[in-house]
C-alpha positions as MATLAB code, in Angstrom:
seq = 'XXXXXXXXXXXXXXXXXXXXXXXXXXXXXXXXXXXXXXXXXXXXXXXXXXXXXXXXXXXXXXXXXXXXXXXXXXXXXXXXXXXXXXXXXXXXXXXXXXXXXXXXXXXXXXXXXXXXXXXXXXXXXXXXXXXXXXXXXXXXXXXXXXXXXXXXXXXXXXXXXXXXXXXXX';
ca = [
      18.687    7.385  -43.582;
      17.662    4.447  -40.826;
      21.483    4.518  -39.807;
      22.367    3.449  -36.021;
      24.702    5.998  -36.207;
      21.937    9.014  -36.270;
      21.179    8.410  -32.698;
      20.697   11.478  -30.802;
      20.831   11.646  -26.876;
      20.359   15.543  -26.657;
      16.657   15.934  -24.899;
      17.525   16.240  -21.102;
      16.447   13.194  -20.272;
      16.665    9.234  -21.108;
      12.946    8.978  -21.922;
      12.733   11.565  -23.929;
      15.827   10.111  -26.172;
      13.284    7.280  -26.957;
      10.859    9.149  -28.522;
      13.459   11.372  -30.647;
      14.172    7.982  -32.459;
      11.168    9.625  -35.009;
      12.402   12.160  -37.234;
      10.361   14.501  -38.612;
       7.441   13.076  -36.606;
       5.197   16.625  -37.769;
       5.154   16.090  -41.645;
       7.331   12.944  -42.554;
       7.580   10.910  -40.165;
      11.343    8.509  -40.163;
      11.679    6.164  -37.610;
      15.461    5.473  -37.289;
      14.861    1.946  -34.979;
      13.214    0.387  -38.188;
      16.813   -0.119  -39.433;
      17.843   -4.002  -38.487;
      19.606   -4.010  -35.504;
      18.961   -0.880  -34.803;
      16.552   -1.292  -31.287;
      19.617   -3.126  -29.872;
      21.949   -0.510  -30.816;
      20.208    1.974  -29.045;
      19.393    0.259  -25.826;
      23.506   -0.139  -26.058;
      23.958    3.132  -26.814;
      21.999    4.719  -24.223;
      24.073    3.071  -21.330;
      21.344    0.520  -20.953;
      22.892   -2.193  -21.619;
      26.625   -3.298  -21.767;
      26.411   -5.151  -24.968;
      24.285   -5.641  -27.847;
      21.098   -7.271  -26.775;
      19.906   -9.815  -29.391;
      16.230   -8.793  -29.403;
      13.194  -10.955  -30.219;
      10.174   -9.570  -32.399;
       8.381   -8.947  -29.210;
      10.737   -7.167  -27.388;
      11.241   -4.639  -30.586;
       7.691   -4.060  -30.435;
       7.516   -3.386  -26.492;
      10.391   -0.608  -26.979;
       7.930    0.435  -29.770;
       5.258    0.869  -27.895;
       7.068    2.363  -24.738;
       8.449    5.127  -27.203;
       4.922    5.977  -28.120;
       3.338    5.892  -25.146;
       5.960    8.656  -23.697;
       5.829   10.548  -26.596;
       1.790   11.186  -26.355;
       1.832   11.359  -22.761;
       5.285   14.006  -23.029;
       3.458   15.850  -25.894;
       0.204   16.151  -23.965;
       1.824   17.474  -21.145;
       4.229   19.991  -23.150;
       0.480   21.145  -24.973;
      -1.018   21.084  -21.382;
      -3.177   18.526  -21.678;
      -4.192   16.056  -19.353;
      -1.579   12.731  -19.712;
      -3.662    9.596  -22.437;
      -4.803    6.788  -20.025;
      -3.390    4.279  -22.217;
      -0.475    6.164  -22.693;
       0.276    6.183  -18.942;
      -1.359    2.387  -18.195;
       1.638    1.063  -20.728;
       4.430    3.346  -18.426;
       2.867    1.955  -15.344;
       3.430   -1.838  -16.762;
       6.381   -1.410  -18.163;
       7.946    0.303  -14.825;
       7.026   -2.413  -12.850;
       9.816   -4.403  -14.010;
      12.369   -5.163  -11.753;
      15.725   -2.741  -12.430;
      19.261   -3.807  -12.185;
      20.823   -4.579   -9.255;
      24.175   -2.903   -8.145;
      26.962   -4.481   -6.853;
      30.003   -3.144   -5.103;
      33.395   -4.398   -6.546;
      35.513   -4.579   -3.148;
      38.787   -4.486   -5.103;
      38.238   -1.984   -7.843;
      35.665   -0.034   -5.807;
      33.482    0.152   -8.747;
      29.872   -0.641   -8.867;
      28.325   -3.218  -12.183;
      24.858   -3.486  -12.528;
      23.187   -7.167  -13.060;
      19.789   -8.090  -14.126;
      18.679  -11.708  -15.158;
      16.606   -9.833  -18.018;
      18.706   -6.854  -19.108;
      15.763   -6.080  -21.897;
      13.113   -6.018  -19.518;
      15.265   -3.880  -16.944;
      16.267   -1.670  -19.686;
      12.412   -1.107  -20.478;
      11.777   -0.677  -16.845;
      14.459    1.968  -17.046;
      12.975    4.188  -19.246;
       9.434    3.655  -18.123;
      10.820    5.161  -14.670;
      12.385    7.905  -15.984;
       9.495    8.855  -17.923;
       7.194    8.515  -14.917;
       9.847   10.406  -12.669;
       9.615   13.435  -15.368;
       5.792   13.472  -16.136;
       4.748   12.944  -12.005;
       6.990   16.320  -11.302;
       6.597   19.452  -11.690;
       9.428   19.240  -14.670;
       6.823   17.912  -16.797;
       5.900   21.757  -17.400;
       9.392   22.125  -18.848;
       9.040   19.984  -21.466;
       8.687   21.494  -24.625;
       9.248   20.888  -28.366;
      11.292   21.649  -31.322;
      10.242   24.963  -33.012;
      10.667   23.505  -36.588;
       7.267   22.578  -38.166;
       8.040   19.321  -39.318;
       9.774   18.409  -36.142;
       8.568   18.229  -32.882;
      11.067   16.661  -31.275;
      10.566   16.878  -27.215;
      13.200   18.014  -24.473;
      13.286   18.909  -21.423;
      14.203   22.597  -20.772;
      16.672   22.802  -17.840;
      18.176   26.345  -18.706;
      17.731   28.833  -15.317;
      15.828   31.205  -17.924;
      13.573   28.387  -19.043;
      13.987   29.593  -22.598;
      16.171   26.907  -23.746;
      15.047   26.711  -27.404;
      15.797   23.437  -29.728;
      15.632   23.623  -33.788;
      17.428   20.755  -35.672;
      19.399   22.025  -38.712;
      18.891   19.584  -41.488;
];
C-alpha cells in the first residue's frame, strides 16, 4: 500500500484529513505518509502548499506529531473525554506559527497566498483548524468510522447528525 495516491480528504475538515493518513489505526495500523515523499505530497495535496515542499527529517516528524496530537485530542472528544494536555500543548505550539499572507492581484483580481516558511505555515494551518473544531461546539460532532478495525474520524455535518462513515475495503 504506502501509495501517495491513497490520500483521502473526505472527513469534513482539514485536520481531520491528517489523522486519516493511518489506516486501519483499530487493529493494523498503515500509515500511508511513511511512503518517501509522501508528507510532501500531502501537504500539496491538501491545498497547503502550491508545490512539492522538499521536507527535512524534522519537519516529517513535526507533521507526525501534529497528526497524533489531533487524532487523541479528536478521539477523546468524539469518546467524550476531556482533550490530552500534551495533545493540546503540541496544537497550541504549532498554531502559533505565523499563516500565509494574502495578497490582492490588482490585474487578475485574484488573491495568492505567501509565507517565507510555507512548511511551518502549512503546520500552523492545520493546528488552527484543529483548534477551531475542538474549541466549538462541533467538536461533539465528531465521530468515527463504524468498522472495527477503523476508526477513522469525521466530522458529522448532516442536518440529522446521523451522517454515518464505513470504508469498504
Amino acid at each position: 500500500m504506502n501509495s501517495i495516491s491513497e490520500f483521502r480528504f473526505n472527513s469534513g475538515r482539514l485536520a481531520l484529513d491528517l489523522p486519516a493518513t493511518v489506516r486501519r489505526r483499530a487493529s493494523e495500523p498503515e500509515d500511508v505518509l511513511a511512503a518517501s515523499g509522501a508528507p510532501a505530497h500531502w501537504l500539496r495535496d491538501a491545498g497547503l502548499s502550491h508545490e512539492i515542499l522538499m521536507l527535512t527529517a524534522q519537519q516529517t516528524s513535526d507533521l507526525v506529531k501534529l497528526r497524533e496530537a489531533i487524532w487523541a485530542a479528536a478521539d477523546a472528544s468524539a469518546a467524550g473525554r476531556d482533550l490530552p494536555e500534551q495533545a493540546v500543548a503540541t496544537l497550541n505550539r504549532m498554531a502559533a506559527h505565523p499563516l500565509a499572507v494574502p495578497k490582492l492581484d490588482a490585474k487578475k483580481a485574484t488573491v495568492n497566498l505567501f509565507s517565507d516558511d510555507p512548511f511551518q505555515t502549512a503546520l500552523a494551518t492545520i493546528a488552527r483548524d484543529a483548534i477551531d473544531l475542538l474549541g466549538s461546539a462541533l467538536r461533539t460532532r465528531i465521530k468515527a468510522c463504524e468498522q472495527p478495525d477503523c476508526r477513522m474520524l469525521f466530522l458529522d455535518a448532516d442536518f440529522s447528525h446521523l451522517r454515518q462513515f464505513r470504508v469498504i475495503l
